[in-house]
N, C-alpha and C positions, 0 to 999 in steps of 0.2 A: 724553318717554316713552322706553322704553328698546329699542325696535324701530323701527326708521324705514325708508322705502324708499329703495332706490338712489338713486331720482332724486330731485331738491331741491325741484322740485314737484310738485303733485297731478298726475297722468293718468290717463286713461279707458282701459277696455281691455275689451272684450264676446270672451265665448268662446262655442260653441255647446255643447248639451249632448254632457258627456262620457260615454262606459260604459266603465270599465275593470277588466277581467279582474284587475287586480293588487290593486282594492278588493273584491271580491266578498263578502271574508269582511264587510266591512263593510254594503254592501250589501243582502245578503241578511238584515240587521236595519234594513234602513231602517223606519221609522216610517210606519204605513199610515195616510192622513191620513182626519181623521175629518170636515172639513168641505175645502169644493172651494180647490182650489189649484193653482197655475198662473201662466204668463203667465211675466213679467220680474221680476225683483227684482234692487232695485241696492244694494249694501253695500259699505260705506265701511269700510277698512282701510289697516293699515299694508305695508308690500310687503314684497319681501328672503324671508326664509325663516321671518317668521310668517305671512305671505300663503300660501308654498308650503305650508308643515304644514295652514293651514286649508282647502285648498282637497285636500288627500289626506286629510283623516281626516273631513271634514264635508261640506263641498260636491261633491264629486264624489262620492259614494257612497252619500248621505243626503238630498242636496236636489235638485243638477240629474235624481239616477234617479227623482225624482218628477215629473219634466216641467216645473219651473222651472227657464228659463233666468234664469245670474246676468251680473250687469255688475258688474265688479268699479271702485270708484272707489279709485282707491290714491293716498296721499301722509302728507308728514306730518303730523301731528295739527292743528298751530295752521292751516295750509291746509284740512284738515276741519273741523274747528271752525269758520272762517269763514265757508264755505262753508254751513253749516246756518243760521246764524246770519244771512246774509246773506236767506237765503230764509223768513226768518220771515212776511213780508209779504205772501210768495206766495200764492194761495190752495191751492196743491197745490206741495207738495216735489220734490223728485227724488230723493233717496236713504229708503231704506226701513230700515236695518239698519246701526248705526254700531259698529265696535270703538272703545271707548275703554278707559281704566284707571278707579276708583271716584270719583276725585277730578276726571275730566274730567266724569264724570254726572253731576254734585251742581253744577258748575257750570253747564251745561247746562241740566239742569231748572230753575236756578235762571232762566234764560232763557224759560222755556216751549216749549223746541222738543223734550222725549220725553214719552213718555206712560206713563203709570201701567200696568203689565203686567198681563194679565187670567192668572193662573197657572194658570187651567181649561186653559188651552191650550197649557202646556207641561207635559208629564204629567212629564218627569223632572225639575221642579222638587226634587217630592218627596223628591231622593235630595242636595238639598244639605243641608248642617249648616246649621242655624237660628243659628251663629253666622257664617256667612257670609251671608245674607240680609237684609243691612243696611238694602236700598233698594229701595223698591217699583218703581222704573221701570230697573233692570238687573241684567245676569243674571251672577251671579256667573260664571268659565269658569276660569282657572287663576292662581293665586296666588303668593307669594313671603316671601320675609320678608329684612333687611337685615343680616347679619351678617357675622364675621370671618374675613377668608379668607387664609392665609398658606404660605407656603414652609414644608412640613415636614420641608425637609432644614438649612434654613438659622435658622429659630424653632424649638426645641425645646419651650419653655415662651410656649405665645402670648398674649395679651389673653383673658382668660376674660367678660369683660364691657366691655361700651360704654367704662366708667368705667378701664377698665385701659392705654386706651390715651395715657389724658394721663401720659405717662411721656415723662421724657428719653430712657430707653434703648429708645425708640424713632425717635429723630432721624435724619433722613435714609433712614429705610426704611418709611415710610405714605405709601399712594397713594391718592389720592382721585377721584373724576372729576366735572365740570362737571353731569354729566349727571342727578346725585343730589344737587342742593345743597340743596334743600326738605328731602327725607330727612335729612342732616346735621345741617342745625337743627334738624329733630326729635328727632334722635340727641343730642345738646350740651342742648337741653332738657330732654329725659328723665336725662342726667348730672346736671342742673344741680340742678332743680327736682323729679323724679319724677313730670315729667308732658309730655305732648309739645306743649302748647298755649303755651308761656311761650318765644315767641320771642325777645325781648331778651335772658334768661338767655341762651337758647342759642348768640345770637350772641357776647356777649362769651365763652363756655366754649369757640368755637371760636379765637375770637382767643386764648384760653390754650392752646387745640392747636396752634396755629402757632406759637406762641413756642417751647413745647416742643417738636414734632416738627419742624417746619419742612417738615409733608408738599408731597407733588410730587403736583401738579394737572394732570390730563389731561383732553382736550377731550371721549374717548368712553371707552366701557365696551371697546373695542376696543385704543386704547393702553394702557388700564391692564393690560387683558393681555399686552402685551407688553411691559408695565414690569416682571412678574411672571416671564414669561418670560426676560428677558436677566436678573434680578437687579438692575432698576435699582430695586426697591423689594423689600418681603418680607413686608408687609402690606399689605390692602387692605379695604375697609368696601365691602361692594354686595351682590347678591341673591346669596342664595342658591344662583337656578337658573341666576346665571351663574360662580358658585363650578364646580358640578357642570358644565356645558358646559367648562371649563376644562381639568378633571381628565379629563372625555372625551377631550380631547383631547392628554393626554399628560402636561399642567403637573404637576409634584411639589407640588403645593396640598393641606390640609386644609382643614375648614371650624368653626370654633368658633361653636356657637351661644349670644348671650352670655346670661349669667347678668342676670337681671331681666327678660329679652324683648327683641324684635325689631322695628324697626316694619317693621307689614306693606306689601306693594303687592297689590293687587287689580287684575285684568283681564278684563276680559267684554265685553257688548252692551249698547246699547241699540234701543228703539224708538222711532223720529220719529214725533211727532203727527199730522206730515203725508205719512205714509209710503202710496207712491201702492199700495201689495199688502201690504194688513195678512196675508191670510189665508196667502198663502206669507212674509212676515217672521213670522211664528208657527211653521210651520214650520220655519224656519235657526236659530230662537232653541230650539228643540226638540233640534234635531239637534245644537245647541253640545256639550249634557247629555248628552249618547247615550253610555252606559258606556264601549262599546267606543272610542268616538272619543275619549273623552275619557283614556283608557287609553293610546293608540296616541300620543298631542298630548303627555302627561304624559314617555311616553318619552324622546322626542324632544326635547323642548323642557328638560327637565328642573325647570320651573316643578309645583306639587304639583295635581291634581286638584281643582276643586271638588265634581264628584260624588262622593260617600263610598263608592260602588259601582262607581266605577272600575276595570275587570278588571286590576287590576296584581300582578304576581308580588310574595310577601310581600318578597323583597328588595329588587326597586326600589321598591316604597312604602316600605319603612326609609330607603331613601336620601334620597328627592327629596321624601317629605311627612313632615311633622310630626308630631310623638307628641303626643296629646290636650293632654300635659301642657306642650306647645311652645305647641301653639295656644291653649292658654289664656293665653299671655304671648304673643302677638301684640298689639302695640301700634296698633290702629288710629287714621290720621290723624282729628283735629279736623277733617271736610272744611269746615262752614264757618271757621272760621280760617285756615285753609290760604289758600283762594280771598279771602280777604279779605287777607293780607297775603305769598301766592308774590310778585308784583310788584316788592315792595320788597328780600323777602329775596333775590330772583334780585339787583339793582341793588347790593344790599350785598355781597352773595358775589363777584361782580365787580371790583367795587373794593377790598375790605379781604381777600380769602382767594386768589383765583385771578390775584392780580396775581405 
């Protein structure tokens, strides 16, 4: 996943409730709950500065001012996932509310450990696109898509599509990162065959992007901006919303979005089966949606809104979401495919790409 926390394992960490004067505006639209809630609620996230964003635009403004307290469970994903996973047997869970991305769900349920969402009771369901609503048992929250991002002082005329990149005269200036190697195959797929589910294409179309480019492989989404940064590359293949965090922060980057589509990354919640406070986990999964919060998350994070009613000024919705005509060339992952052979394509990418 492309957020992870500080620390290298999961930790527990309980806050009391917060009230703060610098949420108010948010606040004063918390959500009036319409059945009793309360008590603890423990949600399972990633840390670092998607933890911070969610806990200023959602949980402290929207949930704890409702008289739940939260316990945040933070670490990285394959340690959450464990952890849930581990407590199948249990006959009462411990965590209530899990962040994962679309494709950790689909595995997951495929486990039996979330549960199907009763959408009575999240009233801002309503306001997502019914092409973001893929999956009955999670909640769409903010999205991406995988395209091309380059030095627009140093590429003049960039890759206008996936397909444009298997070029010589790209050698020596394509950065890739570890972190998106599923993505890749998809991307080399979708070149190969016109479709993202034909992973064997995809792999060999990468080994033709290696021969050709001879891209430089980085461990995180972190060094490849600084591969961007010093010049030691001038292209790069990754989100979107981390194209835009970039350019926030100064880099001479443009962003091409390619010709034929994108494949997407989806990020949201779910709901544990055996979540010990369904009635306030229905509540945080309420409050994900909450226009404003979701407006304020959008800003900041630069990832596109799943609510369509997202209060965002018309220029930064230009920016950071999608035109209709984008999102209808969103490339959604095959999740079963995907979960049935990430395993091998991570072992392959290892050995024959990132060596």
């Amino acid at each position: 996943m492309k957020y992870t926390p500080s620390q290298a394992s999961m930790t527990m960490s309980r806050r009391d409730i917060i009230r703060s004067l610098g949420a108010a505006g948010l606040l004063a639209m918390a959500p009036k709950l319409s059945f009793a809630a309360g008590g603890t609620l423990v949600v399972s996230n990633w840390g670092g500065d998607w933890n911070d964003r969610t806990i200023r635009y959602v949980e402290k403004p929207l949930v704890e001012s409702q008289g739940i307290r939260i316990v945040r469970d933070l670490g990285v994903e394959a340690d959450r996932k464990a952890k849930v996973l581990a407590e199948r047997r249990l006959p009462r869970g411990t965590i209530d509310v899990m962040h994962i991305n679309q494709g950790d769900a689909y595995e997951l349920h495929n486990y039996g450990v979330l549960a199907d969402l009763d959408k009575s009771k999240i009233s801002n369901f309503a306001s997502v696109p019914e092409q973001l609503q893929t999956m009955p048992y999670f909640v769409p929250w903010l999205y991406s898509g995988v395209v091309i991002i380059f030095n627009k002082d140093k590429v003049p005329d960039p890759p206008k599509s996936y397909k444009e990149l298997w070029d010589k005269k790209w050698l020596g200036k394509l950065g890739l990162t570890n972190q998106l190697y599923f993505n890749y195959v998809m991307m080399a797929s979708l070149v190969a065959s016109g479709k993202v589910n034909d992973g064997e294409a995809g792999m060999k179309q990468l080994l033709e992007l290696k021969k050709l480019t001879e891209p430089k492989i980085y461990a995180t989404h972190q060094h490849l901006q600084s591969a961007l940064l010093t010049g030691e590359v001038d292209i790069a293949v990754n989100y979107k919303a981390r194209g835009l965090q970039w350019i926030h922060d100064g880099a001479p980057l443009d962003i091409q979005f390619p010709g034929g589509g994108a494949i997407s990354v989806m990020f949201g919640a779910s709901l544990l089966k055996k979540a010990p406070n369904l009635d306030a986990a229905y509540v945080y999964l309420n409050a994900m949606l909450d226009k404003r919060a979701m407006a304020g998350l959008a800003q900041a994070s630069f990832y596109a809104p799943a609510n369509a009613n997202a209060e965002l000024p018309a220029d930064v919705r230009a920016k950071i979401d999608f035109s209709s005509e984008e999102r209808g060339l969103l490339h959604m992952p095959d999740y079963p495919y995907v979960a049935k052979n990430t395993a091998a394509w991570l072992e392959w990418w290892n050995k024959s790409i990132a060596v």
